[in-house]
Gaussian input, Z-matrix of N, CA and C with variables (Angstrom, degrees):
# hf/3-21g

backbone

0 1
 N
 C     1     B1
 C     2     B2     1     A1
 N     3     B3     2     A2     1     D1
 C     4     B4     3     A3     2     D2
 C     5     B5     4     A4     3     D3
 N     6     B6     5     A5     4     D4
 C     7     B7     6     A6     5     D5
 C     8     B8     7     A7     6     D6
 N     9     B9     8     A8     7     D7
 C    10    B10     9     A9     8     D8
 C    11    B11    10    A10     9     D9
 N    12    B12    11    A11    10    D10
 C    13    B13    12    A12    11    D11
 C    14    B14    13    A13    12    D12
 N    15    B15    14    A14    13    D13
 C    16    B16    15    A15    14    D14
 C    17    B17    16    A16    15    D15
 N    18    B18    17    A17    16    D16
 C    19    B19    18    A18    17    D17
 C    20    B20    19    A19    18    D18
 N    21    B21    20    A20    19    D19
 C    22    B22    21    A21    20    D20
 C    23    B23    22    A22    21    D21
 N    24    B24    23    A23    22    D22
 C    25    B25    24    A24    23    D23
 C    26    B26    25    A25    24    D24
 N    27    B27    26    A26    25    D25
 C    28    B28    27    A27    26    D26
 C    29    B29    28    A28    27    D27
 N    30    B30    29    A29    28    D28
 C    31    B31    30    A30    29    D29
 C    32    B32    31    A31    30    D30
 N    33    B33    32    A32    31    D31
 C    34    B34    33    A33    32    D32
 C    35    B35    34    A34    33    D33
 N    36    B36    35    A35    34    D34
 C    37    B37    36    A36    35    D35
 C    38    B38    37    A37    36    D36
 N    39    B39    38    A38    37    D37
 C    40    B40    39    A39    38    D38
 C    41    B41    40    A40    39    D39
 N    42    B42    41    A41    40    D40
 C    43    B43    42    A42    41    D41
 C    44    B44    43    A43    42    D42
 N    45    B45    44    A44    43    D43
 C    46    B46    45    A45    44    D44
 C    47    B47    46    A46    45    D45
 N    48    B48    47    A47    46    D46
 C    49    B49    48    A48    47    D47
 C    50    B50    49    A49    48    D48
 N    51    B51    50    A50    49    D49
 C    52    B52    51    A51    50    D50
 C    53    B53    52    A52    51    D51
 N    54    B54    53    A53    52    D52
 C    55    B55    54    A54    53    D53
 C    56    B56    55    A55    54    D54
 N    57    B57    56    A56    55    D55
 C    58    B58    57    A57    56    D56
 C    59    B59    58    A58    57    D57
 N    60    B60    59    A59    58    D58
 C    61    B61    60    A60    59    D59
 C    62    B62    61    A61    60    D60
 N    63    B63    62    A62    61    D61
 C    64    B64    63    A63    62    D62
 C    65    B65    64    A64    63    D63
 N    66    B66    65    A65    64    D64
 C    67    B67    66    A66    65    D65
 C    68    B68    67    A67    66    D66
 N    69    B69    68    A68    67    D67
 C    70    B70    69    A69    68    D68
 C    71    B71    70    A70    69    D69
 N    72    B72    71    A71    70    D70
 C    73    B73    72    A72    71    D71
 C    74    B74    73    A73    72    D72
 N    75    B75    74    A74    73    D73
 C    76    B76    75    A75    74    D74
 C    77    B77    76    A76    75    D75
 N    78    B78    77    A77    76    D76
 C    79    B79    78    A78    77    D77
 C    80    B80    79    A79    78    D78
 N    81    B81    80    A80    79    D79
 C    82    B82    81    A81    80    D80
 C    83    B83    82    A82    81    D81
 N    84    B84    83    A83    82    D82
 C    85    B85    84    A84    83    D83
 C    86    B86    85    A85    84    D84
 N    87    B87    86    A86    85    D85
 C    88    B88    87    A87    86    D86
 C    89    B89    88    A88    87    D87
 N    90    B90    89    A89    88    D88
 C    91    B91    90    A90    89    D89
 C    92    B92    91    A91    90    D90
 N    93    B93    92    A92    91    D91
 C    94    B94    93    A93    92    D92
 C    95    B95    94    A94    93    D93
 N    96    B96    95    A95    94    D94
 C    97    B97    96    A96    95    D95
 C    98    B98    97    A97    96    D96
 N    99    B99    98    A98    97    D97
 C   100   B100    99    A99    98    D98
 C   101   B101   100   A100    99    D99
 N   102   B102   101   A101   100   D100
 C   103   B103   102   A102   101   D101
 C   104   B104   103   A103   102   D102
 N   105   B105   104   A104   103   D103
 C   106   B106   105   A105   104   D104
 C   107   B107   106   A106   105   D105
 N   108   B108   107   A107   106   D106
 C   109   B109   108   A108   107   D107
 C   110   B110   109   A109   108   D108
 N   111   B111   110   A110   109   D109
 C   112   B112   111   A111   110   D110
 C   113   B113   112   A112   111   D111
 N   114   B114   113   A113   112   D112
 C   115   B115   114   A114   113   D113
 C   116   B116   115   A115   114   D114
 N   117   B117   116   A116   115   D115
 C   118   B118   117   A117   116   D116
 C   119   B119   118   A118   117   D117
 N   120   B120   119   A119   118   D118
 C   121   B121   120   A120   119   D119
 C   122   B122   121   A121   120   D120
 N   123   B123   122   A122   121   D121
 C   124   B124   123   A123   122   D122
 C   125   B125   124   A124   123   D123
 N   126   B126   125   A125   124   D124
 C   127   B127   126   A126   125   D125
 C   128   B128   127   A127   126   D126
 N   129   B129   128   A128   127   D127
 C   130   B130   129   A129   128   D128
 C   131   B131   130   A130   129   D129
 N   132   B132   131   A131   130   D130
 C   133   B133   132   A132   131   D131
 C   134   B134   133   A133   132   D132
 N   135   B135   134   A134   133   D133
 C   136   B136   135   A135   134   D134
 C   137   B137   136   A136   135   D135
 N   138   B138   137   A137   136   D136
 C   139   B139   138   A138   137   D137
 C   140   B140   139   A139   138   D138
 N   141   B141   140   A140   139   D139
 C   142   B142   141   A141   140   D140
 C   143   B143   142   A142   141   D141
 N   144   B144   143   A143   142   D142
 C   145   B145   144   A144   143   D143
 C   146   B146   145   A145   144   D144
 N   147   B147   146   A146   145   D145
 C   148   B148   147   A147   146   D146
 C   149   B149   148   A148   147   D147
 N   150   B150   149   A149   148   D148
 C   151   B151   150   A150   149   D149
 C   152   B152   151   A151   150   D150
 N   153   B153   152   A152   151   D151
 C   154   B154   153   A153   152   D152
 C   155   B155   154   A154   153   D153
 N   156   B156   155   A155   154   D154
 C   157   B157   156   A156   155   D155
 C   158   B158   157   A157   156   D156
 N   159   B159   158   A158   157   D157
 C   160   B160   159   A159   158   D158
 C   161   B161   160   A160   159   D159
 N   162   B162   161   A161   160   D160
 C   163   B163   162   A162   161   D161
 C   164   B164   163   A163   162   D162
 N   165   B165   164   A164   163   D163
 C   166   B166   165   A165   164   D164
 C   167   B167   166   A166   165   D165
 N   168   B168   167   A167   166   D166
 C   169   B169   168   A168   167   D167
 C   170   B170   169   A169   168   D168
 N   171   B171   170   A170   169   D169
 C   172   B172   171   A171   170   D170
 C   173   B173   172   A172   171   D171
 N   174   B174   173   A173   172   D172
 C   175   B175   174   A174   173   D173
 C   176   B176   175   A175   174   D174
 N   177   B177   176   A176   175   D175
 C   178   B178   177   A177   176   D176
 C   179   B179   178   A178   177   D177
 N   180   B180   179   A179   178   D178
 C   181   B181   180   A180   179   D179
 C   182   B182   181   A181   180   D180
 N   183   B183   182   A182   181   D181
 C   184   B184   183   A183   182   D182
 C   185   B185   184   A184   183   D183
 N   186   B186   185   A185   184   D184
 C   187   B187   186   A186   185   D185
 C   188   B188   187   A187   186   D186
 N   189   B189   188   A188   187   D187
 C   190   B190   189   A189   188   D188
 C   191   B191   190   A190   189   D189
 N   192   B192   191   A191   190   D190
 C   193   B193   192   A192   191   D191
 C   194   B194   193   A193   192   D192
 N   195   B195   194   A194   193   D193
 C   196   B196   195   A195   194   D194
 C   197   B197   196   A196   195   D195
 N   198   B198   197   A197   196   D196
 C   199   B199   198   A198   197   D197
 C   200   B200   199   A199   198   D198
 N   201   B201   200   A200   199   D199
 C   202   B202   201   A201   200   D200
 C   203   B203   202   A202   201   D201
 N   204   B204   203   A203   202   D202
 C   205   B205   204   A204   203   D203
 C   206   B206   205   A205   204   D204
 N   207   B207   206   A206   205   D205
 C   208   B208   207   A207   206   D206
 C   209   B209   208   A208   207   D207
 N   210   B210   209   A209   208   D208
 C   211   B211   210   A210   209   D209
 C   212   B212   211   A211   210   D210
 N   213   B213   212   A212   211   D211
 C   214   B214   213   A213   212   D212
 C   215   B215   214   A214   213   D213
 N   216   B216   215   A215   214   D214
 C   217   B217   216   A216   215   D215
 C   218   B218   217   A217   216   D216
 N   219   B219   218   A218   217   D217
 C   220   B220   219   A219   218   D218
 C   221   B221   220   A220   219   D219
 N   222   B222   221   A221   220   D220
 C   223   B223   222   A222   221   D221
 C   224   B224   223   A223   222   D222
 N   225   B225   224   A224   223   D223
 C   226   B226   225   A225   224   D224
 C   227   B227   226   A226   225   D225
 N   228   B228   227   A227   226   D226
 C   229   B229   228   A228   227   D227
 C   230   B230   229   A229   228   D228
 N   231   B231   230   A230   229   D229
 C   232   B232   231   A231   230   D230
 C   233   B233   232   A232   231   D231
 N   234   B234   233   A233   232   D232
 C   235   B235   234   A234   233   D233
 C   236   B236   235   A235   234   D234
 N   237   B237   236   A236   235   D235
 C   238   B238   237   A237   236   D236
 C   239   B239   238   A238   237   D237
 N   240   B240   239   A239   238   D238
 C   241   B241   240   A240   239   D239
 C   242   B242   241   A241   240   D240
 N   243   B243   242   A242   241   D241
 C   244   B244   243   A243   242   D242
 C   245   B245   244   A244   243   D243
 N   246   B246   245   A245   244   D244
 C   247   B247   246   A246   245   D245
 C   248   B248   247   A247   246   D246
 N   249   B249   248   A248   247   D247
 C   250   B250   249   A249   248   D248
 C   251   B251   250   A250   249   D249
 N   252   B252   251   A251   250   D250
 C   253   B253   252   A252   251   D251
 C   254   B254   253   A253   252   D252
 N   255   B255   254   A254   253   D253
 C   256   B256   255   A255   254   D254
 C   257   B257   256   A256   255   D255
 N   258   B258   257   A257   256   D256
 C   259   B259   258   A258   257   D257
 C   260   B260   259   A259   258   D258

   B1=1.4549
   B2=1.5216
   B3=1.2801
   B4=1.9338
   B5=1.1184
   B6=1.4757
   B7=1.2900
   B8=1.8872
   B9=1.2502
   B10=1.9995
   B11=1.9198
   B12=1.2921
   B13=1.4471
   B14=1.7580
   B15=1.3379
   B16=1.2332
   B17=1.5281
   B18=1.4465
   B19=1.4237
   B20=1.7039
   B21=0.9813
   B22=1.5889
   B23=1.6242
   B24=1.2681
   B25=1.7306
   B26=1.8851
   B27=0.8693
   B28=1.6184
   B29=2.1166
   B30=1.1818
   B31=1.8983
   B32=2.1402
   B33=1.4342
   B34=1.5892
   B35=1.8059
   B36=1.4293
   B37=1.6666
   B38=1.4678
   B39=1.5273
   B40=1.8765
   B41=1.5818
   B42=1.6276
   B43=1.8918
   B44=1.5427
   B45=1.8190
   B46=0.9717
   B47=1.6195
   B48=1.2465
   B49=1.5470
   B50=1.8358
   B51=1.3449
   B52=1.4879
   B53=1.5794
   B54=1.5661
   B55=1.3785
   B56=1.7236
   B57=1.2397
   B58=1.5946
   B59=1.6421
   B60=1.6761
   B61=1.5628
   B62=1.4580
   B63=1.4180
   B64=1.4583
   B65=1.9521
   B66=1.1207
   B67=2.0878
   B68=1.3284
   B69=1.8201
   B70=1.2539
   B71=1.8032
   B72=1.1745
   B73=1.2217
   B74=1.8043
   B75=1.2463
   B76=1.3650
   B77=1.1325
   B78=1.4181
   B79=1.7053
   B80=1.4633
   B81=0.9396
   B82=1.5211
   B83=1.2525
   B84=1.3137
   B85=1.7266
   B86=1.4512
   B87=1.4970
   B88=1.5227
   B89=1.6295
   B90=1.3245
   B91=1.2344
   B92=1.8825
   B93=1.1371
   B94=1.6080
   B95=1.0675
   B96=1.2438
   B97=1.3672
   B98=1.2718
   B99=1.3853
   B100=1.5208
   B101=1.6017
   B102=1.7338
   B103=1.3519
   B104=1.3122
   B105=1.5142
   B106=1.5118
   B107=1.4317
   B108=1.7000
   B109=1.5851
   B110=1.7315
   B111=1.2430
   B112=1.6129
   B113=1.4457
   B114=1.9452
   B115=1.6858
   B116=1.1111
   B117=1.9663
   B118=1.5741
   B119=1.5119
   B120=1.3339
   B121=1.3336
   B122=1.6049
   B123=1.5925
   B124=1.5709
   B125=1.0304
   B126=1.4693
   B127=1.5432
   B128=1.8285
   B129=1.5965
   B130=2.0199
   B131=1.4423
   B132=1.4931
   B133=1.3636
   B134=1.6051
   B135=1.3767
   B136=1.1741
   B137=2.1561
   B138=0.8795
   B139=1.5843
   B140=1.2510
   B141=1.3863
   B142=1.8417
   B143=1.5488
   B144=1.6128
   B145=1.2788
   B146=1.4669
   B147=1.1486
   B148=1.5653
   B149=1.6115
   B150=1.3853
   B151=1.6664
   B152=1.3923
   B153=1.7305
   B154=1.3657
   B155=1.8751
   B156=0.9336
   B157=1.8750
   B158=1.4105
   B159=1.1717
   B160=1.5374
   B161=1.8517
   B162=1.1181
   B163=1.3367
   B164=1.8171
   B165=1.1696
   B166=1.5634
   B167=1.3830
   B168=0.8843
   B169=1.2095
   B170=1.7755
   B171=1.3661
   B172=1.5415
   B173=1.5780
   B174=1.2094
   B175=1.3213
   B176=1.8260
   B177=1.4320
   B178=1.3387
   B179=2.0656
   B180=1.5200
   B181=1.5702
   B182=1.4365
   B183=1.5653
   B184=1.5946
   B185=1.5837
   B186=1.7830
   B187=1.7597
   B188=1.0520
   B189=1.4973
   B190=1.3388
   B191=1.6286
   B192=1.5141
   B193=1.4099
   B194=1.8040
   B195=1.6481
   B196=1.4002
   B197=1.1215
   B198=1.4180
   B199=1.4810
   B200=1.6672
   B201=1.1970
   B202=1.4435
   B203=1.6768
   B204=1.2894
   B205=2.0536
   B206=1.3837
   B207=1.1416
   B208=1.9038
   B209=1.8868
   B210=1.3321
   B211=1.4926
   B212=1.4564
   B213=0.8973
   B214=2.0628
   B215=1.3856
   B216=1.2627
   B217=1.3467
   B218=1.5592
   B219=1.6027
   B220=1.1623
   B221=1.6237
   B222=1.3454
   B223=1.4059
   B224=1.5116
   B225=1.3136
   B226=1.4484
   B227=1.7059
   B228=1.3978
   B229=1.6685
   B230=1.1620
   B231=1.2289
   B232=2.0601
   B233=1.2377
   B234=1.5281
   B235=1.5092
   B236=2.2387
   B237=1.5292
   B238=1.5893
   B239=1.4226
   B240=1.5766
   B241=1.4069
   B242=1.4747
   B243=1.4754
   B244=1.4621
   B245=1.8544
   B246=0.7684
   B247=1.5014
   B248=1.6733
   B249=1.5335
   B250=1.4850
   B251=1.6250
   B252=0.9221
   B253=1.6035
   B254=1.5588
   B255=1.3184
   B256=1.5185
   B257=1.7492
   B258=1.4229
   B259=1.3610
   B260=1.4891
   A1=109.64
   A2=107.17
   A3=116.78
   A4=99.61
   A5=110.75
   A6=112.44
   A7=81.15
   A8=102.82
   A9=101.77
   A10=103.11
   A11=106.03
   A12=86.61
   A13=109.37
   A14=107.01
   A15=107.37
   A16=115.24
   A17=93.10
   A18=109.32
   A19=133.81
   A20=116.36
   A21=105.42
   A22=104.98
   A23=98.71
   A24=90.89
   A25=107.78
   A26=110.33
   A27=113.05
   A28=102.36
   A29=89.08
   A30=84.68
   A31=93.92
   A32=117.43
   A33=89.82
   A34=112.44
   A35=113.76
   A36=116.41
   A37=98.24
   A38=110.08
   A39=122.00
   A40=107.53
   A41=89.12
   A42=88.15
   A43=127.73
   A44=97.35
   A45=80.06
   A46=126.87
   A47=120.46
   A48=131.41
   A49=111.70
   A50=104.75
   A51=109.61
   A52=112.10
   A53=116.37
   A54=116.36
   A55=85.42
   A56=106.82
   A57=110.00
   A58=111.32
   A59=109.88
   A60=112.33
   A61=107.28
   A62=121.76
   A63=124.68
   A64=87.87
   A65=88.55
   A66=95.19
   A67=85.71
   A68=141.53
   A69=114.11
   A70=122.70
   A71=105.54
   A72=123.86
   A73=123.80
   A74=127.60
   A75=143.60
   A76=91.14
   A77=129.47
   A78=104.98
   A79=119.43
   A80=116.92
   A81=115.06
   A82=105.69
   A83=148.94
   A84=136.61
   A85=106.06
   A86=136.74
   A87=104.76
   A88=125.97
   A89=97.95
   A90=90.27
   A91=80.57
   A92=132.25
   A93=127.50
   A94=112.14
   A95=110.73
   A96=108.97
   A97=127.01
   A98=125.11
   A99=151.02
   A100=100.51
   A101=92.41
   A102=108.36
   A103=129.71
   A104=111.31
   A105=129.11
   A106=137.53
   A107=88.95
   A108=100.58
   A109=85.05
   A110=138.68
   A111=116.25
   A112=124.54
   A113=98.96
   A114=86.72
   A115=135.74
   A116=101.31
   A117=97.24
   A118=116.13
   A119=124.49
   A120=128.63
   A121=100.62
   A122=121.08
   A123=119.07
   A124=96.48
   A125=93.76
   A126=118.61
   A127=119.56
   A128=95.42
   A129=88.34
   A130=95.09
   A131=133.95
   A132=119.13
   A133=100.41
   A134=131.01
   A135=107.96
   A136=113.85
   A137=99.02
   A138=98.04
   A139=110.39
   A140=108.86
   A141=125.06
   A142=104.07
   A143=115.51
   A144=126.26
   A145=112.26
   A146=121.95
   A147=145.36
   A148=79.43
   A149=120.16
   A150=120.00
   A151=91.12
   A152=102.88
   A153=101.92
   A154=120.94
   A155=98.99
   A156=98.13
   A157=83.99
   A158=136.53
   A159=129.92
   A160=108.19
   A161=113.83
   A162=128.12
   A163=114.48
   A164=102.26
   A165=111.68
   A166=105.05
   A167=142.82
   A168=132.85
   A169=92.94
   A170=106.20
   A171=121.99
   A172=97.37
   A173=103.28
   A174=84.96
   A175=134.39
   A176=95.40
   A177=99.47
   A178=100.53
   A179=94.67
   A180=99.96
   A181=124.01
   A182=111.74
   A183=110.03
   A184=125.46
   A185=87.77
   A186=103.75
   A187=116.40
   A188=117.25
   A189=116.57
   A190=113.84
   A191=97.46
   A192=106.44
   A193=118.43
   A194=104.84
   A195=100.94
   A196=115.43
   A197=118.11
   A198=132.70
   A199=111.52
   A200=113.40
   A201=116.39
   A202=95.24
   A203=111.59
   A204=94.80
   A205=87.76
   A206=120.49
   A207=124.45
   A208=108.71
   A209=96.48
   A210=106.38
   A211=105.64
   A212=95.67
   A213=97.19
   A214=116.60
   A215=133.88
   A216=134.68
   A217=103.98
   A218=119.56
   A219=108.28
   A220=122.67
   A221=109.76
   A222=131.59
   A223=108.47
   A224=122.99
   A225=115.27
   A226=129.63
   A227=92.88
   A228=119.23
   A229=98.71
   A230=95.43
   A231=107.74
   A232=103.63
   A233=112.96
   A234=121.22
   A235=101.30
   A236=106.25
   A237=92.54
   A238=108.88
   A239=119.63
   A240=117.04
   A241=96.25
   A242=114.72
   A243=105.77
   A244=118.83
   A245=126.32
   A246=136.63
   A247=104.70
   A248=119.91
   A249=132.52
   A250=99.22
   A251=104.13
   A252=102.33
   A253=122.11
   A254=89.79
   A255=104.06
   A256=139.63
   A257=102.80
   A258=112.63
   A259=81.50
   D1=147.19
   D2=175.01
   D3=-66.04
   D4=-169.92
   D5=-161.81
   D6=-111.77
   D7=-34.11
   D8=-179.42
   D9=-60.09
   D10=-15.57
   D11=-172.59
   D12=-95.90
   D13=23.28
   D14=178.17
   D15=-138.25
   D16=11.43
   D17=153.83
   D18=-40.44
   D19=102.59
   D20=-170.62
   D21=-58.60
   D22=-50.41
   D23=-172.40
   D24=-66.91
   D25=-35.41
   D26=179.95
   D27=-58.03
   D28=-34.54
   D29=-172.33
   D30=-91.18
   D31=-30.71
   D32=175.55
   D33=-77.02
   D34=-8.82
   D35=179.44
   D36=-63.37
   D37=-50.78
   D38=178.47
   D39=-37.39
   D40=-56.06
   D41=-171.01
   D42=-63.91
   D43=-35.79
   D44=175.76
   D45=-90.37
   D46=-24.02
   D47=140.03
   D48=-0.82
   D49=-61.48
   D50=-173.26
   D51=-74.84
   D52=-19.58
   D53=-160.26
   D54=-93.10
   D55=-37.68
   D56=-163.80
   D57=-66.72
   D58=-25.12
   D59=176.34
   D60=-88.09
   D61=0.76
   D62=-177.44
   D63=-85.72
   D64=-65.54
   D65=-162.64
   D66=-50.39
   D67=-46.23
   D68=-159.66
   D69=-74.04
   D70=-43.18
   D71=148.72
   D72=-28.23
   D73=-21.07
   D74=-167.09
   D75=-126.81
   D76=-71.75
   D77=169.07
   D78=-27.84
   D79=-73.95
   D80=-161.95
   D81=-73.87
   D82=-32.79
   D83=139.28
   D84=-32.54
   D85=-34.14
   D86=165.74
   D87=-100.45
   D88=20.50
   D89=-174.76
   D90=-99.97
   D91=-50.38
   D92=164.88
   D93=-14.20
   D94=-59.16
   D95=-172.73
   D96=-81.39
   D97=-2.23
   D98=-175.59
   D99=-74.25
   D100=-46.69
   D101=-171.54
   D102=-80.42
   D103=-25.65
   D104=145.05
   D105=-38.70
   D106=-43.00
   D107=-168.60
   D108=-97.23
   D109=-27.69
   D110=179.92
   D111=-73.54
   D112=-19.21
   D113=156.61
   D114=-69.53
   D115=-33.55
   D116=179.90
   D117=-67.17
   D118=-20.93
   D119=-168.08
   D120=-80.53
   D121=-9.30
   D122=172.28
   D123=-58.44
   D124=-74.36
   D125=-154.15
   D126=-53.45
   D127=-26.47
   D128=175.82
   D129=-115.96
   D130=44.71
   D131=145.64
   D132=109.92
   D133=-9.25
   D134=-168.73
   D135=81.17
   D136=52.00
   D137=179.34
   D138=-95.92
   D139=144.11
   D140=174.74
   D141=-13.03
   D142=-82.78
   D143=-161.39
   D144=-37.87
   D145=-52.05
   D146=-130.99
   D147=-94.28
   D148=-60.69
   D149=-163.65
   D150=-43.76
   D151=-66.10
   D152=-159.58
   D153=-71.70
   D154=12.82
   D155=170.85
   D156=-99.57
   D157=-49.28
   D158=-161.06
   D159=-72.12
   D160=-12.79
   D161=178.12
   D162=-95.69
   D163=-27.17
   D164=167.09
   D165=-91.94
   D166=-23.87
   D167=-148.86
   D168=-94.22
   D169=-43.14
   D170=-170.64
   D171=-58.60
   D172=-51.58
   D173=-174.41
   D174=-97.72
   D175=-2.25
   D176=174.02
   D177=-65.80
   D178=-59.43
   D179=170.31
   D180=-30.48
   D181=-52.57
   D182=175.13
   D183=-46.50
   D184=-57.56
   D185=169.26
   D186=-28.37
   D187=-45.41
   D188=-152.25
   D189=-100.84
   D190=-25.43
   D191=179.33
   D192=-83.63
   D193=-23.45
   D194=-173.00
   D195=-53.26
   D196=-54.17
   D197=-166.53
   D198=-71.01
   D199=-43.54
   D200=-171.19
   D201=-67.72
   D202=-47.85
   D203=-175.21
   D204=-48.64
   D205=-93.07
   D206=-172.40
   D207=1.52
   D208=-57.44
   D209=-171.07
   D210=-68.73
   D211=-74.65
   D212=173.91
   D213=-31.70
   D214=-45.24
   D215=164.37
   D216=-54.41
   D217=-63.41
   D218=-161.42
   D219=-62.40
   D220=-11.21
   D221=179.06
   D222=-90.17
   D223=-37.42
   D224=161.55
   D225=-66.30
   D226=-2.16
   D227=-163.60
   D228=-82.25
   D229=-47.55
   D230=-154.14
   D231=-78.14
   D232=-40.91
   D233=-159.77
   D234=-85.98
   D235=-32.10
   D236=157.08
   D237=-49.72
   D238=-70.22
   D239=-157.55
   D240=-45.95
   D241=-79.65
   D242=-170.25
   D243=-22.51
   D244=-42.80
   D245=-173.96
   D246=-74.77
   D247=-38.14
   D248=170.18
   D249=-52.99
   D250=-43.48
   D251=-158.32
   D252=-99.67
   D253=-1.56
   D254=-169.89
   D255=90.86
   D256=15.16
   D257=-149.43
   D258=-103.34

């Protein structure tokens, strides 16, 4: 093994890297599904249920997606520099 692959900070960027493509991945499965349920809610009138799954859904998805874009960049950030610099 290198000496970069035993990097502590290089293996918690990994971890969190993997957790951050899990939440992003689930964001955007609820925003799918946001989008699922707002056609059906066209198509039968707009009913209680349907708004409100399409209203949770939006925002559980956001929650989850705001931060992880942020993160994903900042993790693509680090790992150019590292590579800029030779590490």
């Amino acid at each position: 093994m290198s000496e970069h692959q035993n990097d502590a900070v290089r293996v918690k960027r990994a971890r969190i890297a993997k957790y951050n493509l899990l939440a992003n991945r689930i964001g955007y499965l609820f925003w799918a599904v946001a989008i699922g349920c707002f056609l059906m809610a066209f198509a039968l009138g707009f009913k209680g249920p349907l708004v409100t799954a399409v209203t949770v859904c939006i925002i559980i998805g956001s929650i989850l997606l705001a931060p992880s874009i942020v993160i994903g960049y900042a993790v693509k950030a680090a790992e150019r520099e590292d590579r800029e610099n030779g590490l």
